[in-house]
C-alpha positions as CSV (number, residue, x, y, z in Angstrom):
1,X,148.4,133.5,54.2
2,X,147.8,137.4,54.6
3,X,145.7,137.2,51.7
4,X,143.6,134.4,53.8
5,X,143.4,136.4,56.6
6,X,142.1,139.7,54.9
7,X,139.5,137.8,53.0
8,X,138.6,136.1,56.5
9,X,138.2,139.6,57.5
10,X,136.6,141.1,54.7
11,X,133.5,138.2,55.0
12,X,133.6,138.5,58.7
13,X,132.5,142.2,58.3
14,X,130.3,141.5,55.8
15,X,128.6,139.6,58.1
16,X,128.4,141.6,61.2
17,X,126.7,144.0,58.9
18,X,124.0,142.2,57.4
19,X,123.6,140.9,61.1
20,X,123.1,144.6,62.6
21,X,121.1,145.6,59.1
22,X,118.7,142.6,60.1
23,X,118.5,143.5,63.6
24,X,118.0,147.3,63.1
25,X,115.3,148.3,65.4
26,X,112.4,149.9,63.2
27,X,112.2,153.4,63.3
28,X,109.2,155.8,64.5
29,X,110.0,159.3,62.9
30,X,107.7,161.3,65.2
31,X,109.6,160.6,68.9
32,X,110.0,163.8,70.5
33,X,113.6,164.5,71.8
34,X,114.5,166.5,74.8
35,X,115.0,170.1,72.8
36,X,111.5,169.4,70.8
37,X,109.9,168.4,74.2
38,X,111.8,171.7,75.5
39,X,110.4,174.3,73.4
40,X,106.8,172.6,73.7
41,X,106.8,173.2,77.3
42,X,108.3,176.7,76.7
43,X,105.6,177.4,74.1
44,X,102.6,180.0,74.8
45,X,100.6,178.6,72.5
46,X,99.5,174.5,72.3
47,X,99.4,172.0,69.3
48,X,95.6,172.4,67.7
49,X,93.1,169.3,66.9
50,X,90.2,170.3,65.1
51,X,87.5,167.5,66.4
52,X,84.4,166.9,64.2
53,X,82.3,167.1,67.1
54,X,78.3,165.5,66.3
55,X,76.3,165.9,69.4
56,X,73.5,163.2,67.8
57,X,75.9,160.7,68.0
58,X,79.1,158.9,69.5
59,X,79.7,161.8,71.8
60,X,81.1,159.2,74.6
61,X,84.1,158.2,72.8
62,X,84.6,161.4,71.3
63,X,85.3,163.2,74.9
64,X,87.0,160.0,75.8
65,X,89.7,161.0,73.1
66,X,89.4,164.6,73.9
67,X,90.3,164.1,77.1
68,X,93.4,162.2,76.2
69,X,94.6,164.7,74.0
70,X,94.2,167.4,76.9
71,X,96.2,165.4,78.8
72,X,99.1,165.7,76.0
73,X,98.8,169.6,76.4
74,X,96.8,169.3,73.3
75,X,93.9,172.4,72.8
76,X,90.8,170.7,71.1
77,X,88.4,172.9,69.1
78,X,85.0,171.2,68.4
79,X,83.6,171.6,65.3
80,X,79.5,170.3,64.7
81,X,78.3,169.2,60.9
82,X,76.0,172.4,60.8
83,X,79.2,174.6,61.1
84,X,81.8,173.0,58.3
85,X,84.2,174.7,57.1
86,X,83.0,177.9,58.0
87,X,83.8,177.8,61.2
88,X,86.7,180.4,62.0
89,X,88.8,177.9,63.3
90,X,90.0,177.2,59.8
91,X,91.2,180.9,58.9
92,X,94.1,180.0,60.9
93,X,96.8,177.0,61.7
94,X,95.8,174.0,62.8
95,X,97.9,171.0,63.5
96,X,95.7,168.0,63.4
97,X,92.1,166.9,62.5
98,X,90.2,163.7,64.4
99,X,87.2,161.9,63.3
100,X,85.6,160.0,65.8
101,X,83.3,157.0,66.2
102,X,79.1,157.3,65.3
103,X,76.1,155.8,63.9
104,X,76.7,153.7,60.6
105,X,78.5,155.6,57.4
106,X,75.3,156.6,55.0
107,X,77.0,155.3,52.0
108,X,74.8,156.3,50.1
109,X,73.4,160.0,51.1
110,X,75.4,162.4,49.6
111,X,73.3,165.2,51.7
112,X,74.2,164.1,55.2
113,X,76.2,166.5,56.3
114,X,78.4,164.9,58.6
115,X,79.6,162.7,56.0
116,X,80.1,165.5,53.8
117,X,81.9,167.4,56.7
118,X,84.0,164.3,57.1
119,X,84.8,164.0,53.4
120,X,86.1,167.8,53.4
121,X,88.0,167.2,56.3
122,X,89.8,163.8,55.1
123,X,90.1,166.4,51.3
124,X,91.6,169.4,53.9
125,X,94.2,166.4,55.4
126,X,96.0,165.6,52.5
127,X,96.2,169.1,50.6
128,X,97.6,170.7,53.4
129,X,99.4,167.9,54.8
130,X,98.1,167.8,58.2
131,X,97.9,164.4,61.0
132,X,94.3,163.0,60.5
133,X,93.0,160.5,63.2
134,X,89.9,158.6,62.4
135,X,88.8,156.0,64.8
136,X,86.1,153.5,64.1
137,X,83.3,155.3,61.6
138,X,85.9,158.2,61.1
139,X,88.3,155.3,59.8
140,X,85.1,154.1,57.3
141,X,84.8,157.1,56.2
142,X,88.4,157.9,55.2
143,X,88.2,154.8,53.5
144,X,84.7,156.3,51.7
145,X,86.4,158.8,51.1
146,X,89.3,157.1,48.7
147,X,86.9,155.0,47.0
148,X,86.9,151.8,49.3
149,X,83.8,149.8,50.3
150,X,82.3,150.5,53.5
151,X,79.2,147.8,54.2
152,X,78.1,145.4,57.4
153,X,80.6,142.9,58.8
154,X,79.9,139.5,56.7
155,X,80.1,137.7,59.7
156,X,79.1,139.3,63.4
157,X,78.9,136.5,65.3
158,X,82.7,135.3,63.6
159,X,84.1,139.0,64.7
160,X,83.2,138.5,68.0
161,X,83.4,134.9,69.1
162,X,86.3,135.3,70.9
163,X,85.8,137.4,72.9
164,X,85.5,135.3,75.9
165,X,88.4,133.9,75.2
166,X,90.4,137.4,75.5
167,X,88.6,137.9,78.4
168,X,89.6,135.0,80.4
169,X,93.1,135.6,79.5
170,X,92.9,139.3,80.5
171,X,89.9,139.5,82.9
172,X,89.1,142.8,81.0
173,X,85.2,143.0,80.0
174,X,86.3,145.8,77.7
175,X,88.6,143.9,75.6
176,X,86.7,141.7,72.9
177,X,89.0,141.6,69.5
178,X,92.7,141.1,68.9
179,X,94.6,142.8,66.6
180,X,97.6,141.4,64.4
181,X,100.4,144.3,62.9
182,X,102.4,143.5,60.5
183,X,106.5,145.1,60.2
184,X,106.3,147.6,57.5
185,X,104.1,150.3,58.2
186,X,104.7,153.7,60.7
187,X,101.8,152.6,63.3
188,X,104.1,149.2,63.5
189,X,106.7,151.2,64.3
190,X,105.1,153.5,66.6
191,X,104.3,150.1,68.4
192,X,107.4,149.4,68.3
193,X,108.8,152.3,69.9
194,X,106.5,152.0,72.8
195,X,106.2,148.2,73.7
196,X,110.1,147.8,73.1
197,X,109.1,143.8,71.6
198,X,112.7,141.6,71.4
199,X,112.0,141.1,68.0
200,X,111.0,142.0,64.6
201,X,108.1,140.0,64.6
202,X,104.3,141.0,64.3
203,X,103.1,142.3,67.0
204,X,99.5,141.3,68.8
205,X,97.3,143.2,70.9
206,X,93.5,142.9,72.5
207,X,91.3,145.6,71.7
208,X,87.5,146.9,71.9
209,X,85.8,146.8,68.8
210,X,82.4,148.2,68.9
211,X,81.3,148.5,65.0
212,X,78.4,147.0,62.9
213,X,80.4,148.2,59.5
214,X,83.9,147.4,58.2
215,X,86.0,148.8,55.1
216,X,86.3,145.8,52.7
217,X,90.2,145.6,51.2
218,X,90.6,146.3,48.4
219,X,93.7,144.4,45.8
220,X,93.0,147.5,43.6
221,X,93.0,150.4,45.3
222,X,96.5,151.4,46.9
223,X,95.5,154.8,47.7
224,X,95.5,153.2,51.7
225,X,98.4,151.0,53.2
226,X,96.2,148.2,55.6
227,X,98.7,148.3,58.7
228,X,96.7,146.1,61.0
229,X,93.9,143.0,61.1
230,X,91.2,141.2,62.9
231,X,93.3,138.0,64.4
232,X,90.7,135.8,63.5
233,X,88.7,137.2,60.8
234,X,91.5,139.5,59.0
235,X,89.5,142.2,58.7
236,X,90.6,145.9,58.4
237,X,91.3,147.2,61.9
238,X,94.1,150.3,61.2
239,X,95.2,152.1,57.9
240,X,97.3,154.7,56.7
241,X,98.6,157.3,54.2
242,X,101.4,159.6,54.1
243,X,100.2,162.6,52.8
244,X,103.4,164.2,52.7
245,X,105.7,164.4,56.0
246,X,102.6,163.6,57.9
247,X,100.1,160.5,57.7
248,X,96.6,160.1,57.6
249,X,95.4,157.4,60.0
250,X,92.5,155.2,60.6
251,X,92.2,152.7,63.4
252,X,88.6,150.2,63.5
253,X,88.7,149.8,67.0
254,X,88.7,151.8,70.3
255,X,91.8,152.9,72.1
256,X,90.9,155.7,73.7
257,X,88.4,153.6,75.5
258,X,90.7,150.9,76.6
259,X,93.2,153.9,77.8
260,X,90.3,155.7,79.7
261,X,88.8,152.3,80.9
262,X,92.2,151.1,82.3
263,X,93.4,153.9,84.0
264,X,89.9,154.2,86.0
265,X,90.3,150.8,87.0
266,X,94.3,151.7,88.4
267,X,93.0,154.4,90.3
268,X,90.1,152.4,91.8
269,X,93.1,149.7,92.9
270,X,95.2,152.0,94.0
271,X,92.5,153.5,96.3
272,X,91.8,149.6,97.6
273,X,95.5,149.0,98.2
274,X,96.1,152.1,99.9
275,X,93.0,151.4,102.0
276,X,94.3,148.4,102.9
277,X,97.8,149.5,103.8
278,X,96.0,151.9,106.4
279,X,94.4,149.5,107.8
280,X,97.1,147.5,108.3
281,X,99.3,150.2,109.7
282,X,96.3,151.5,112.6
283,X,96.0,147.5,113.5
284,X,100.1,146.6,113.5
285,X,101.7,145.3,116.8
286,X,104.1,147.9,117.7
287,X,105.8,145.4,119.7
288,X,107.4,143.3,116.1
289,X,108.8,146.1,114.4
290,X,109.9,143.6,111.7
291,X,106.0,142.7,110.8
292,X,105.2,145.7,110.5
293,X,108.4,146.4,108.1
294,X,107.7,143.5,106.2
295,X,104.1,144.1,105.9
296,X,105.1,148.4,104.7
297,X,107.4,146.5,101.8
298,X,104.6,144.1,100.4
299,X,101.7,146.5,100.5
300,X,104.5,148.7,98.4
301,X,104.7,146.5,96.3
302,X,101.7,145.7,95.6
303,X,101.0,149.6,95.1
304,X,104.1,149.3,92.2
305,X,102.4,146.5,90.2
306,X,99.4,148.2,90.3
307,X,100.4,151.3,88.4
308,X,102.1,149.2,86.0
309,X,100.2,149.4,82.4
310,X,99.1,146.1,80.4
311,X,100.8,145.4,77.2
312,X,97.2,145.8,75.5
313,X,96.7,149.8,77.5
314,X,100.3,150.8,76.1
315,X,98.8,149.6,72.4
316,X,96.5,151.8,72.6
317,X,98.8,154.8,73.9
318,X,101.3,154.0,71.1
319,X,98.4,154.1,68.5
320,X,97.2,157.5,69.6
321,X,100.5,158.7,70.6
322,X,101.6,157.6,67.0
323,X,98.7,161.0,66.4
324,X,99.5,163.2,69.1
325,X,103.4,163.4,68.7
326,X,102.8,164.1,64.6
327,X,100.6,167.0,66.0
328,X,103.4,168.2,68.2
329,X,105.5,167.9,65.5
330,X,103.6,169.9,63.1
331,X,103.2,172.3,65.0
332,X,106.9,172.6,66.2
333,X,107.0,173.0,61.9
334,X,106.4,176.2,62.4
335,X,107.5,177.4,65.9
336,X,110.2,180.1,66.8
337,X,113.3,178.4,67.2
338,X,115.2,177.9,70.2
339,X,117.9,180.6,69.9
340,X,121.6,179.2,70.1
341,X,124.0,181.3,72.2
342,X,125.9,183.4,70.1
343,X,130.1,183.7,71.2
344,X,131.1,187.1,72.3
345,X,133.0,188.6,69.3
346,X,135.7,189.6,71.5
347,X,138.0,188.0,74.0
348,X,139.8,189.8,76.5
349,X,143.6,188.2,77.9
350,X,143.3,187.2,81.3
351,X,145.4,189.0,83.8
352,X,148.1,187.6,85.0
């Protein structure tokens, strides 16, 4: 019977821990703790993003994203095409390189110099092992770049037919695509990290897609893992390679300008319900205290649901957050440790 019972047991274990293997949440290796976030603050000097900066085209976005990253205590040094790699930025350490939006990839120029720029920069990412973010051309180009395709959408009007249908569910005229991740890559769990989902499931999210090109995938080419697609035309929307400790990542759509998009529109809501509180405080009846009380706790309320972020805004913090923190980190790589307190090497007897 004691035989029973330990076997009983031994199974029951067994499978408590397949149950708890199963149900491990995913995990994002770049979450700053509270010593790393610590020493950041502590830090004279800030994480450094070199920015391929073209001022002929897809500026808009770019400061969008530059502005974000300021807003992580993030310094941003523009580089233009004309300047390269000669600029003296790259005599010293830098910490992470973003390729941003623009006109169409020209395939097939080898002289334009902001693809070649790109190219060098996408080369620069993987030798040294450095965070690369490319958003919509800068994705096409790191998939140039490793031999992919990059050509027109085969289908506009399919990429984009929903897009009414996003925005009656979200009333959001900036959100026209939806996005489908799949368990299995780091931006997956960087999404994971952020929106906290119940599951292990794939997780969906609405998007602004703005492109005329797409990468084609690619069954024989590994060199890029495809970490997200279109929900309804499966085309490429994120990818990524590690490059070593770090990961190169490319992302079709926009986040920057959902994140700069939304939090205008919170502020200008804010502003209206906080009008309106005013108001209603100059025009209350001093003489029912409990109106005006109950009137104070909606009107709070009102102000709490307005600063809370949409699922599809935190998306697009976790997918540029999955850049900024490697940034942090790679920069912490290198950063003067925090000094542990050393024990006196004496101790003297207490008096008595």
């Amino acid at each position: 019977m004691f035989q029973k019972f330990s076997e009983f047991l031994s199974d029951f274990r067994a499978l408590n821990k397949a149950k708890s293997s199963s149900e491990q949440t995913p995990k994002f290796e770049f979450a700053l703790d509270r010593d790393e976030k610590e020493q950041l603050k502590q830090s004279k000097e800030k994480p450094k993003i070199v920015t391929l900066y073209d001022p002929s085209g897809g500026t808009t976005y770019c400061d969008m994203t530059i502005e974000y990253f300021k807003t992580k205590e993030l310094d941003v040094i523009p580089v233009t095409p004309q300047e390269g790699l000669s600029h003296p930025v790259f005599s010293g350490k830098i910490n992470g390189i973003y390729l941003p939006g623009g006109p169409n990839v020209p395939v097939h120029d080898p002289s334009d110099p902001r693809k070649r720029l790109e190219g060098e920069l996408t080369e620069l990412a993987q030798k040294r092992d450095i965070p690369l973010l490319g958003i919509c051309r800068g994705q096409q180009t790191v998939a140039h770049h490793h031999g992919y395709t990059v050509t027109d959408i085969p289908s506009y009007d399919r990429h984009y037919e929903h897009s009414y249908e996003i925005y009656e569910k979200t009333q959001d005229p900036n959100l026209n695509n939806r996005v489908v991740v799949e368990e299995g890559s780091q931006l997956y769990n960087a999404l994971h990290y952020k929106l906290r989902p119940k599951d292990k499931s794939s997780i969906e999210y609405n998007v602004t897609c703005l492109h005329h090109q797409h990468v084609e995938e690619s069954q024989h080419n590994p060199s890029l893992l495809v970490s997200g697609r279109g929900k309804f035309d499966r085309s490429v929307e994120s990818l990524e390679k590690r490059t070593g400790k770090y990961y190169t990542l490319g992302l079709q759509h926009h986040p920057e300008s959902v994140i700069s998009l939304c939090k205008d529109a919170r502020e200008e809501k804010i502003k209206e319900v906080e009008k309106k509180a005013e108001e209603a405080r100059f025009t209350s009846n001093f003489f029912e205290p409990d109106a005006a009380i109950i009137a104070e706790h909606q009107y709070s309320q009102k102000l709490r649901e307005v600063h809370l972020k949409s699922k599809d805004e935190k998306a697009a913090r976790a997918e540029l957050g999955f850049f900024s923190k490697q940034v942090k980190h790679h920069f912490l790589d290198d950063a003067p440790k925090k000094e542990q307190a050393q024990e006196p090497s004496h101790y003297f007897p207490c008096a008595f």
